[in-house]
C-alpha positions, 0 to 999 in steps of 0.5 A, a space after each residue: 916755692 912761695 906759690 905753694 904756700 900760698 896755694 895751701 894758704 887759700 885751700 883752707 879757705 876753699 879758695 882756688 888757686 886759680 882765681 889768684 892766676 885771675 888777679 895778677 892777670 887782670 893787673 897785668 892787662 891793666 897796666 897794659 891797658 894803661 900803655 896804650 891808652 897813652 898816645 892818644 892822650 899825649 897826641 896834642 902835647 907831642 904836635 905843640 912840642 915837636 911840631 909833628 903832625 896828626 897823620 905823623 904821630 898816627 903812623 907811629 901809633 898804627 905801627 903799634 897796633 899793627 906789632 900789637 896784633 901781629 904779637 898776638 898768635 906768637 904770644 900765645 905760643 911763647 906762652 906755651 913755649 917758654 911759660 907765663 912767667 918769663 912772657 909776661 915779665 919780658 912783655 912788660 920789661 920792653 913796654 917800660 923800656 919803651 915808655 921809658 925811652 919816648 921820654 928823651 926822644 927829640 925825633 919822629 923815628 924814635 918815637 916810632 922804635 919806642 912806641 911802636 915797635 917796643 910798646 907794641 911788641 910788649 903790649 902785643 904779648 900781654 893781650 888779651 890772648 893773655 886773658 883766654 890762655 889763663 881763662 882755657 887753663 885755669 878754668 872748667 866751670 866760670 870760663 866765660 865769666 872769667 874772660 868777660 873779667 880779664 877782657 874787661 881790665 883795658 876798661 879799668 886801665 883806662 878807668 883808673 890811669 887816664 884821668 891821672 895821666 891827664 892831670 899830671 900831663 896838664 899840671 907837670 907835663 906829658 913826660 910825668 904822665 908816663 910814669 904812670 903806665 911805667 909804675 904799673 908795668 912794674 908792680 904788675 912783674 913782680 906779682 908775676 915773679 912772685 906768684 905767677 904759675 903756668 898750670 894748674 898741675 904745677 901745684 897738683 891741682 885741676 882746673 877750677 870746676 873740674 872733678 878728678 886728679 890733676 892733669 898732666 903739665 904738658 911738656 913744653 916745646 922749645 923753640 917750636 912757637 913760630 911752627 906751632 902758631 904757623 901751622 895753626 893759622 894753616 888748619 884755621 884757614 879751611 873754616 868759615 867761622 874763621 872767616 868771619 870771626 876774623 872780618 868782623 873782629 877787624 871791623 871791632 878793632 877799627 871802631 876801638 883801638 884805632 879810632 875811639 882809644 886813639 882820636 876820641 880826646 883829639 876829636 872832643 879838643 876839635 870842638 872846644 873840650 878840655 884834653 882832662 874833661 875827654 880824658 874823663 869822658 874816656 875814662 867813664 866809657 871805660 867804666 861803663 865798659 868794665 860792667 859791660 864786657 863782664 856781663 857780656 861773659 856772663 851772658 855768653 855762658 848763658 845765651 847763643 854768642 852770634 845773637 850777642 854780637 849781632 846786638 853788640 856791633 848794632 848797638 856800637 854802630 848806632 853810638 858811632 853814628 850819632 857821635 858828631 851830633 853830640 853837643 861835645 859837653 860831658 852832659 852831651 856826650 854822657 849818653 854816648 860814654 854809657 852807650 858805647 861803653 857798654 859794649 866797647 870790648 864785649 865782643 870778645 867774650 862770645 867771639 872767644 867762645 865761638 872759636 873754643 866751640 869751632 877749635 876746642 879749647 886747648 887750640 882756642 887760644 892760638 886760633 883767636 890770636 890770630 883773630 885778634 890779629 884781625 882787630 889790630 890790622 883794622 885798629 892799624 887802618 883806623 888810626 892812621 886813616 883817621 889821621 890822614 882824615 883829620 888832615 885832609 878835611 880838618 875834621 874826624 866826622 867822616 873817620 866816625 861814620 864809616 865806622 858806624 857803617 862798618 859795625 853795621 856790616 859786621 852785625 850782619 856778618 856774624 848771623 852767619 856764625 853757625 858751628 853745628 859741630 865742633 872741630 869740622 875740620 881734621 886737624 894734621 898730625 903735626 899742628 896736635 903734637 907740636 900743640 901742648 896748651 892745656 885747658 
Protein backbone atom coordinates (compact mmCIF):
# COMPACT_ATOMS: atom_id res chain seq x y z
CA UNK A 1 0.00 0.00 0.00
CA UNK A 2 1.54 3.38 -1.27
CA UNK A 3 0.33 5.00 2.27
CA UNK A 4 2.65 2.55 4.09
CA UNK A 5 5.57 3.75 2.01
CA UNK A 6 4.92 6.93 2.58
CA UNK A 7 4.28 6.45 6.45
CA UNK A 8 7.71 4.72 6.84
CA UNK A 9 9.12 7.57 4.38
CA UNK A 10 8.04 10.39 6.84
CA UNK A 11 8.81 8.42 10.10
CA UNK A 12 12.70 8.76 9.25
CA UNK A 13 11.70 12.44 9.44
CA UNK A 14 9.98 12.23 12.75
CA UNK A 15 7.10 13.26 10.89
CA UNK A 16 3.50 11.69 11.87
CA UNK A 17 1.59 10.40 9.60
CA UNK A 18 -1.06 12.03 11.00
CA UNK A 19 -0.35 15.59 9.74
CA UNK A 20 -0.44 13.97 6.35
CA UNK A 21 -4.27 12.91 6.98
CA UNK A 22 -4.21 16.92 7.90
CA UNK A 23 -3.25 17.88 4.05
CA UNK A 24 -5.64 15.98 2.08
CA UNK A 25 -8.15 16.88 4.49
CA UNK A 26 -7.68 20.46 4.40
CA UNK A 27 -7.54 20.20 0.43
CA UNK A 28 -10.66 18.49 0.74
CA UNK A 29 -12.66 21.28 2.59
CA UNK A 30 -10.98 23.71 0.33
CA UNK A 31 -12.25 22.46 -2.77
CA UNK A 32 -15.77 22.20 -1.01
CA UNK A 33 -15.45 25.16 0.43
CA UNK A 34 -14.87 26.78 -3.06
CA UNK A 35 -18.51 24.68 -4.30
CA UNK A 36 -20.40 26.65 -1.88
CA UNK A 37 -18.97 29.93 -2.29
CA UNK A 38 -20.21 29.49 -6.00
CA UNK A 39 -23.95 30.72 -6.05
CA UNK A 40 -23.64 33.74 -4.39
CA UNK A 41 -21.21 34.80 -6.83
CA UNK A 42 -23.25 33.80 -9.86
CA UNK A 43 -26.58 34.99 -8.32
CA UNK A 44 -26.36 38.13 -10.83
CA UNK A 45 -25.49 36.27 -13.97
CA UNK A 46 -28.01 33.52 -13.56
CA UNK A 47 -31.16 36.40 -12.85
CA UNK A 48 -29.61 38.51 -16.36
CA UNK A 49 -29.50 35.13 -18.20
CA UNK A 50 -32.62 33.22 -16.83
CA UNK A 51 -34.56 36.00 -15.66
CA UNK A 52 -35.16 34.29 -12.35
CA UNK A 53 -35.40 36.09 -9.38
CA UNK A 54 -33.53 36.72 -6.10
CA UNK A 55 -36.01 34.86 -3.97
CA UNK A 56 -35.98 31.99 -6.94
CA UNK A 57 -32.49 31.48 -6.92
CA UNK A 58 -32.32 31.82 -2.90
CA UNK A 59 -34.64 28.93 -2.46
CA UNK A 60 -32.64 26.60 -4.67
CA UNK A 61 -29.70 27.94 -2.42
CA UNK A 62 -31.27 27.04 1.15
CA UNK A 63 -32.48 23.82 -0.47
CA UNK A 64 -28.40 23.38 -0.44
CA UNK A 65 -27.60 24.50 3.01
CA UNK A 66 -30.47 22.57 4.36
CA UNK A 67 -29.15 18.95 2.62
CA UNK A 68 -25.94 20.24 3.71
CA UNK A 69 -26.78 20.23 7.27
CA UNK A 70 -29.10 17.37 7.38
CA UNK A 71 -25.87 15.20 5.62
CA UNK A 72 -23.98 16.22 8.67
CA UNK A 73 -24.90 13.62 11.42
CA UNK A 74 -25.25 10.79 8.75
CA UNK A 75 -21.85 11.73 7.18
CA UNK A 76 -20.01 11.23 9.91
CA UNK A 77 -21.72 7.99 10.45
CA UNK A 78 -20.81 6.80 6.94
CA UNK A 79 -17.47 7.67 7.72
CA UNK A 80 -17.47 5.25 10.68
CA UNK A 81 -19.45 2.87 8.45
CA UNK A 82 -17.88 2.55 5.22
CA UNK A 83 -14.18 4.82 5.75
CA UNK A 84 -13.01 7.98 5.04
CA UNK A 85 -11.92 7.13 1.66
CA UNK A 86 -14.81 5.74 -0.30
CA UNK A 87 -17.15 8.96 1.71
CA UNK A 88 -15.06 11.49 0.81
CA UNK A 89 -14.30 10.31 -2.80
CA UNK A 90 -18.43 9.57 -3.27
CA UNK A 91 -18.92 13.16 -1.64
CA UNK A 92 -16.92 14.88 -4.34
CA UNK A 93 -17.99 12.59 -7.23
CA UNK A 94 -21.64 14.12 -6.57
CA UNK A 95 -20.46 17.72 -5.90
CA UNK A 96 -18.70 17.56 -9.55
CA UNK A 97 -21.64 16.16 -11.01
CA UNK A 98 -23.69 18.77 -9.61
CA UNK A 99 -21.64 21.68 -10.74
CA UNK A 100 -20.99 19.76 -13.91
CA UNK A 101 -24.56 19.26 -14.61
CA UNK A 102 -25.89 23.28 -13.64
CA UNK A 103 -23.63 24.22 -16.48
CA UNK A 104 -26.40 22.86 -19.19
CA UNK A 105 -29.39 23.71 -17.08
CA UNK A 106 -31.92 25.97 -18.96
CA UNK A 107 -34.71 25.38 -15.84
CA UNK A 108 -35.27 26.63 -12.34
CA UNK A 109 -35.96 23.09 -10.98
CA UNK A 110 -32.83 21.81 -12.52
CA UNK A 111 -30.72 24.28 -10.97
CA UNK A 112 -32.55 23.09 -7.52
CA UNK A 113 -31.46 18.91 -8.52
CA UNK A 114 -28.00 20.17 -9.25
CA UNK A 115 -27.16 22.70 -6.75
CA UNK A 116 -29.36 21.87 -4.14
CA UNK A 117 -29.74 18.28 -3.82
CA UNK A 118 -26.43 17.24 -5.42
CA UNK A 119 -23.88 19.95 -4.49
CA UNK A 120 -25.73 19.92 -0.99
CA UNK A 121 -25.57 16.53 -0.39
CA UNK A 122 -21.97 16.27 -1.32
CA UNK A 123 -20.77 19.23 0.38
CA UNK A 124 -22.80 18.00 3.33
CA UNK A 125 -20.38 15.03 3.60
CA UNK A 126 -17.30 16.75 3.59
CA UNK A 127 -18.22 19.21 6.16
CA UNK A 128 -16.77 20.11 8.71
CA UNK A 129 -17.82 17.05 10.79
CA UNK A 130 -14.97 15.70 8.12
CA UNK A 131 -12.23 18.13 10.16
CA UNK A 132 -13.55 16.86 13.70
CA UNK A 133 -13.71 13.16 12.85
CA UNK A 134 -9.75 13.28 11.53
CA UNK A 135 -9.10 15.78 14.31
CA UNK A 136 -10.86 12.97 17.01
CA UNK A 137 -8.93 10.29 15.17
CA UNK A 138 -5.84 11.18 14.29
CA UNK A 139 -5.04 13.29 17.43
CA UNK A 140 -4.18 13.04 21.36
CA UNK A 141 -1.87 16.31 21.84
CA UNK A 142 -2.85 19.33 18.99
CA UNK A 143 -6.43 18.44 18.62
CA UNK A 144 -7.70 21.89 18.72
CA UNK A 145 -5.18 23.51 17.10
CA UNK A 146 -5.95 20.98 14.15
CA UNK A 147 -9.39 21.76 13.91
CA UNK A 148 -8.89 25.45 14.14
CA UNK A 149 -6.82 24.44 10.81
CA UNK A 150 -9.06 22.32 8.99
CA UNK A 151 -12.16 24.53 9.85
CA UNK A 152 -10.08 27.46 8.77
CA UNK A 153 -9.98 25.69 5.03
CA UNK A 154 -13.70 27.21 3.94
CA UNK A 155 -11.87 30.55 4.45
CA UNK A 156 -8.61 29.58 2.11
CA UNK A 157 -11.46 28.23 -0.58
CA UNK A 158 -12.81 31.35 -0.65
CA UNK A 159 -9.37 33.00 -0.43
CA UNK A 160 -8.03 31.64 -3.00
CA UNK A 161 -10.94 30.40 -5.62
CA UNK A 162 -13.60 33.44 -5.50
CA UNK A 163 -11.42 36.18 -6.98
CA UNK A 164 -10.45 33.66 -9.91
CA UNK A 165 -13.97 32.34 -10.34
CA UNK A 166 -14.95 36.29 -10.29
CA UNK A 167 -12.53 36.97 -13.36
CA UNK A 168 -13.42 33.93 -15.30
CA UNK A 169 -17.19 34.77 -14.61
CA UNK A 170 -16.57 38.47 -15.84
CA UNK A 171 -14.18 38.00 -18.71
CA UNK A 172 -15.61 34.21 -20.02
CA UNK A 173 -18.79 33.73 -18.41
CA UNK A 174 -20.40 32.00 -15.24
CA UNK A 175 -20.21 28.59 -16.65
CA UNK A 176 -16.20 28.67 -16.96
CA UNK A 177 -15.97 29.96 -13.35
CA UNK A 178 -17.43 26.37 -12.37
CA UNK A 179 -14.69 24.88 -13.47
CA UNK A 180 -12.85 26.01 -11.01
CA UNK A 181 -14.53 24.34 -8.09
CA UNK A 182 -15.07 21.36 -10.25
CA UNK A 183 -11.01 20.92 -10.95
CA UNK A 184 -10.47 21.13 -7.42
CA UNK A 185 -12.97 18.38 -6.19
CA UNK A 186 -10.75 16.64 -8.35
CA UNK A 187 -7.50 16.87 -7.45
CA UNK A 188 -8.64 16.55 -3.96
CA UNK A 189 -10.20 12.53 -4.82
CA UNK A 190 -7.37 11.63 -5.81
CA UNK A 191 -5.27 12.61 -2.95
CA UNK A 192 -7.83 10.73 -0.96
CA UNK A 193 -7.37 7.45 -3.18
CA UNK A 194 -4.07 7.59 -3.13
CA UNK A 195 -3.12 8.59 0.43
CA UNK A 196 -5.97 8.67 2.55
CA UNK A 197 -6.46 6.09 5.49
CA UNK A 198 -9.10 5.90 8.20
CA UNK A 199 -7.08 5.10 11.44
CA UNK A 200 -4.12 5.42 12.74
CA UNK A 201 -3.76 1.60 13.59
CA UNK A 202 -4.07 0.83 9.96
CA UNK A 203 -0.34 1.69 9.57
CA UNK A 204 0.42 0.42 13.19
CA UNK A 205 0.59 3.66 14.62
CA UNK A 206 -1.19 5.58 17.59
CA UNK A 207 -2.44 8.70 17.52
CA UNK A 208 -0.21 11.79 17.54
CA UNK A 209 0.83 12.88 20.90
CA UNK A 210 -0.34 9.61 22.48
CA UNK A 211 2.26 7.20 24.04
CA UNK A 212 1.71 3.21 24.07
CA UNK A 213 0.89 0.70 21.31
CA UNK A 214 -1.58 1.42 18.63
CA UNK A 215 -4.86 1.12 19.10
CA UNK A 216 -7.10 -1.43 18.07
CA UNK A 217 -8.88 -0.38 14.36
CA UNK A 218 -12.71 -0.65 15.16
CA UNK A 219 -14.77 -2.81 13.43
CA UNK A 220 -16.89 -1.27 11.52
CA UNK A 221 -20.62 -1.79 11.20
CA UNK A 222 -22.51 -1.92 7.76
CA UNK A 223 -25.39 -0.78 7.33
CA UNK A 224 -25.91 0.69 10.88
CA UNK A 225 -24.99 4.38 10.09
CA UNK A 226 -28.87 5.70 10.28
CA UNK A 227 -29.25 3.65 13.48
CA UNK A 228 -26.17 4.88 15.19
CA UNK A 229 -26.62 8.71 14.12
CA UNK A 230 -30.57 8.32 15.39
CA UNK A 231 -29.79 6.82 18.32
CA UNK A 232 -27.04 9.40 19.10
CA UNK A 233 -29.29 12.57 18.46
CA UNK A 234 -31.87 10.49 21.23
CA UNK A 235 -28.98 10.28 24.00
CA UNK A 236 -28.12 14.03 23.18
CA UNK A 237 -31.58 15.27 23.25
CA UNK A 238 -31.67 14.88 27.58
CA UNK A 239 -28.66 17.36 27.86
CA UNK A 240 -28.76 21.10 28.20
CA UNK A 241 -25.25 21.83 26.35
CA UNK A 242 -26.91 20.41 23.81
CA UNK A 243 -29.19 22.60 23.90
CA UNK A 244 -27.73 25.50 23.76
CA UNK A 245 -24.77 24.63 21.38
CA UNK A 246 -27.39 23.63 18.89
CA UNK A 247 -29.55 27.60 19.39
CA UNK A 248 -26.52 29.44 19.18
CA UNK A 249 -24.57 27.29 16.28
CA UNK A 250 -28.16 28.03 14.50
CA UNK A 251 -27.83 31.43 15.01
CA UNK A 252 -23.89 31.21 13.69
CA UNK A 253 -25.07 29.36 10.70
CA UNK A 254 -27.48 32.38 9.69
CA UNK A 255 -25.00 35.07 10.07
CA UNK A 256 -22.40 32.95 7.81
CA UNK A 257 -23.55 30.80 5.28
CA UNK A 258 -27.00 31.81 4.75
CA UNK A 259 -26.51 35.46 4.75
CA UNK A 260 -22.66 36.79 4.34
CA UNK A 261 -21.53 33.58 1.75
CA UNK A 262 -24.87 33.72 0.22
CA UNK A 263 -25.93 37.82 -0.42
CA UNK A 264 -22.90 39.77 0.67
CA UNK A 265 -21.60 40.54 -3.44
CA UNK A 266 -25.48 41.04 -4.00
CA UNK A 267 -25.54 43.29 -1.36
CA UNK A 268 -22.34 45.43 -2.22
CA UNK A 269 -23.66 45.21 -6.11
CA UNK A 270 -27.24 46.99 -4.57
CA UNK A 271 -24.60 49.86 -3.71
CA UNK A 272 -22.85 50.29 -7.01
CA UNK A 273 -19.84 47.60 -6.12
CA UNK A 274 -18.39 45.65 -8.90
CA UNK A 275 -19.43 41.80 -8.68
CA UNK A 276 -14.95 41.31 -8.70
CA UNK A 277 -14.00 44.10 -6.06
CA UNK A 278 -17.02 42.08 -3.49
CA UNK A 279 -15.69 39.00 -4.55
CA UNK A 280 -12.32 40.53 -3.07
CA UNK A 281 -13.59 42.01 -0.31
CA UNK A 282 -15.10 38.33 0.44
CA UNK A 283 -11.97 36.78 -0.37
CA UNK A 284 -9.94 39.13 2.16
CA UNK A 285 -12.57 38.05 4.98
CA UNK A 286 -11.53 34.82 4.28
CA UNK A 287 -8.12 35.57 4.50
CA UNK A 288 -8.55 37.18 7.73
CA UNK A 289 -10.67 34.23 8.69
CA UNK A 290 -8.16 31.70 8.11
CA UNK A 291 -5.60 33.60 11.01
CA UNK A 292 -8.82 33.79 13.07
CA UNK A 293 -10.32 30.09 13.17
CA UNK A 294 -6.55 28.76 13.66
CA UNK A 295 -6.24 31.01 16.34
CA UNK A 296 -9.55 30.46 17.60
CA UNK A 297 -8.35 26.55 17.97
CA UNK A 298 -5.18 27.57 19.63
CA UNK A 299 -6.75 29.35 22.08
CA UNK A 300 -9.47 26.93 22.96
CA UNK A 301 -6.52 24.62 24.08
CA UNK A 302 -5.68 27.31 26.21
CA UNK A 303 -8.64 29.14 27.58
CA UNK A 304 -12.70 28.16 28.89
CA UNK A 305 -14.48 27.93 25.23
CA UNK A 306 -17.91 29.85 26.62
CA UNK A 307 -15.82 33.06 27.18
CA UNK A 308 -14.43 32.61 23.58
CA UNK A 309 -17.88 32.34 21.99
CA UNK A 310 -19.29 34.92 24.09
CA UNK A 311 -16.74 37.52 22.46
CA UNK A 312 -16.67 35.56 19.20
CA UNK A 313 -20.85 36.09 18.61
CA UNK A 314 -20.42 39.73 20.45
CA UNK A 315 -17.76 40.73 18.06
CA UNK A 316 -19.77 39.55 14.83
CA UNK A 317 -22.83 41.17 15.95
CA UNK A 318 -21.17 44.51 16.42
CA UNK A 319 -19.69 44.10 12.41
CA UNK A 320 -23.25 43.05 11.27
CA UNK A 321 -24.72 46.12 12.87
CA UNK A 322 -22.57 48.40 11.43
CA UNK A 323 -22.48 46.94 7.82
CA UNK A 324 -25.25 49.13 6.19
CA UNK A 325 -23.46 52.15 7.18
CA UNK A 326 -20.43 51.44 5.50
CA UNK A 327 -19.34 53.28 2.50
CA UNK A 328 -19.45 50.00 0.27
CA UNK A 329 -15.73 50.85 -1.27
CA UNK A 330 -13.08 48.48 -0.39
CA UNK A 331 -11.32 51.08 1.96
CA UNK A 332 -14.78 51.18 3.72
CA UNK A 333 -15.63 48.05 4.02
CA UNK A 334 -11.73 46.91 4.60
CA UNK A 335 -12.48 47.26 8.46
CA UNK A 336 -15.51 45.33 8.53
CA UNK A 337 -13.76 42.52 5.97
CA UNK A 338 -10.75 42.19 9.14
CA UNK A 339 -13.65 42.51 11.93
CA UNK A 340 -15.84 40.04 10.73
CA UNK A 341 -13.33 37.85 9.10
CA UNK A 342 -11.54 37.32 12.14
CA UNK A 343 -14.18 35.56 13.71
CA UNK A 344 -16.46 34.32 10.57
CA UNK A 345 -16.11 30.34 11.32
CA UNK A 346 -13.97 30.62 14.86
CA UNK A 347 -16.74 29.50 16.51
CA UNK A 348 -16.37 26.06 15.57
CA UNK A 349 -13.22 25.33 17.54
CA UNK A 350 -14.65 25.81 21.24
CA UNK A 351 -18.29 24.71 20.06
CA UNK A 352 -16.42 21.44 19.12
CA UNK A 353 -14.66 21.40 22.32
CA UNK A 354 -17.45 22.02 24.45
CA UNK A 355 -19.39 18.79 22.87
CA UNK A 356 -15.95 16.44 23.19
CA UNK A 357 -16.02 17.73 26.74
CA UNK A 358 -19.85 17.18 27.36
CA UNK A 359 -19.97 13.48 24.94
CA UNK A 360 -16.39 12.42 24.98
CA UNK A 361 -14.35 12.10 22.11
CA UNK A 362 -15.13 8.86 20.17
CA UNK A 363 -19.20 10.34 20.14
CA UNK A 364 -18.16 13.86 19.68
CA UNK A 365 -18.25 13.80 16.02
CA UNK A 366 -21.85 12.60 15.71
CA UNK A 367 -22.98 14.87 18.52
CA UNK A 368 -21.67 18.12 16.39
CA UNK A 369 -23.13 16.73 13.41
CA UNK A 370 -26.07 17.20 14.62
CA UNK A 371 -25.37 20.68 15.76
CA UNK A 372 -23.93 21.49 12.62
CA UNK A 373 -27.45 20.51 11.56
CA UNK A 374 -28.53 23.51 13.63
CA UNK A 375 -26.26 25.87 11.61
CA UNK A 376 -27.39 24.94 8.47
CA UNK A 377 -31.20 25.18 9.29
CA UNK A 378 -30.55 28.65 10.42
CA UNK A 379 -28.18 29.18 6.99
CA UNK A 380 -31.41 27.63 5.21
CA UNK A 381 -33.72 30.25 7.01
CA UNK A 382 -31.08 33.34 6.22
CA UNK A 383 -30.71 32.67 2.40
CA UNK A 384 -34.00 32.22 1.50
CA UNK A 385 -35.39 35.06 4.31
CA UNK A 386 -32.86 37.57 2.87
CA UNK A 387 -34.18 36.61 -0.36
CA UNK A 388 -37.48 37.20 0.21
CA UNK A 389 -36.30 40.36 1.96
CA UNK A 390 -34.39 41.91 -0.75
CA UNK A 391 -37.57 41.33 -2.88
CA UNK A 392 -40.16 42.83 -0.35
CA UNK A 393 -38.20 45.89 0.40
CA UNK A 394 -35.79 46.13 -2.46
CA UNK A 395 -32.97 46.12 0.23
CA UNK A 396 -30.86 43.56 2.39
CA UNK A 397 -30.37 46.13 5.47
CA UNK A 398 -33.26 44.68 7.52
CA UNK A 399 -31.85 40.68 6.70
CA UNK A 400 -28.43 42.22 8.26
CA UNK A 401 -29.69 43.56 11.19
CA UNK A 402 -31.53 40.89 12.47
CA UNK A 403 -28.50 39.14 12.14
CA UNK A 404 -26.64 41.48 14.28
CA UNK A 405 -29.33 41.23 16.86
CA UNK A 406 -29.60 37.40 16.63
CA UNK A 407 -25.65 37.13 17.40
CA UNK A 408 -26.29 39.26 20.40
CA UNK A 409 -28.48 36.60 21.85
CA UNK A 410 -26.35 33.75 20.93
CA UNK A 411 -23.52 35.86 23.02
CA UNK A 412 -25.74 35.50 26.14
CA UNK A 413 -27.00 32.17 25.32
CA UNK A 414 -23.45 30.18 25.43
CA UNK A 415 -22.56 31.93 29.05
CA UNK A 416 -25.00 29.37 29.84
CA UNK A 417 -22.57 26.79 28.65
CA UNK A 418 -21.39 25.05 31.76
CA UNK A 419 -20.43 21.07 31.62
CA UNK A 420 -19.09 20.46 35.20
CA UNK A 421 -18.52 17.06 34.39
CA UNK A 422 -18.29 14.82 31.40
CA UNK A 423 -20.86 12.43 30.05
CA UNK A 424 -23.74 13.63 32.41
CA UNK A 425 -25.92 11.54 31.22
CA UNK A 426 -25.61 7.53 30.86
CA UNK A 427 -25.51 6.63 27.38
CA UNK A 428 -27.64 3.13 26.50
CA UNK A 429 -26.18 0.06 25.74
CA UNK A 430 -27.07 0.03 22.11
CA UNK A 431 -25.94 3.73 20.85
CA UNK A 432 -21.87 2.44 23.04
CA UNK A 433 -21.88 -0.91 20.67
CA UNK A 434 -23.30 0.24 17.44
CA UNK A 435 -20.68 3.40 17.94
CA UNK A 436 -17.04 2.22 16.73
CA UNK A 437 -15.07 5.84 16.09
CA UNK A 438 -12.08 5.98 17.20
CA UNK A 439 -10.28 8.85 18.67
Amino acid sequence: MLSRLVATALARRSIHYAWLMVVITFMTMVATAAAMGMPGLLMDPLKAEFGWDTGAISGALALRLLIYGLMGPFGAAVMATYGLRASICTALGLIALGLGLATRMTQLWQLWICWGVLAGAGTGMTAIVLGATVANRWFTARRGLVLGLLTASAATGQLVFLPVAAWLAETMGWRMAVLVPMSACALACLMMLLFGVDHPGELGLAPYGEAGPPRPVPTRNGGGSVRMAIETLHGAVATRMFWILFGSFAICGFTTSGLVQAHFIPLCMDYGMPALAAAGVLAMMGGFDFVGTIAAGWLSDRIGSRWLLFWFYGLRALALLALPFSSFTLYGLGAFAAFYGLDWIATVPPTVKLAAQEFGPERAPLVFGWIFTAHQLGAAIAALGAGLSRDAFSTYVPAFLTGGVLCLMAAIIVLMARSPAMLRYKWKEDVAEAMSIGD
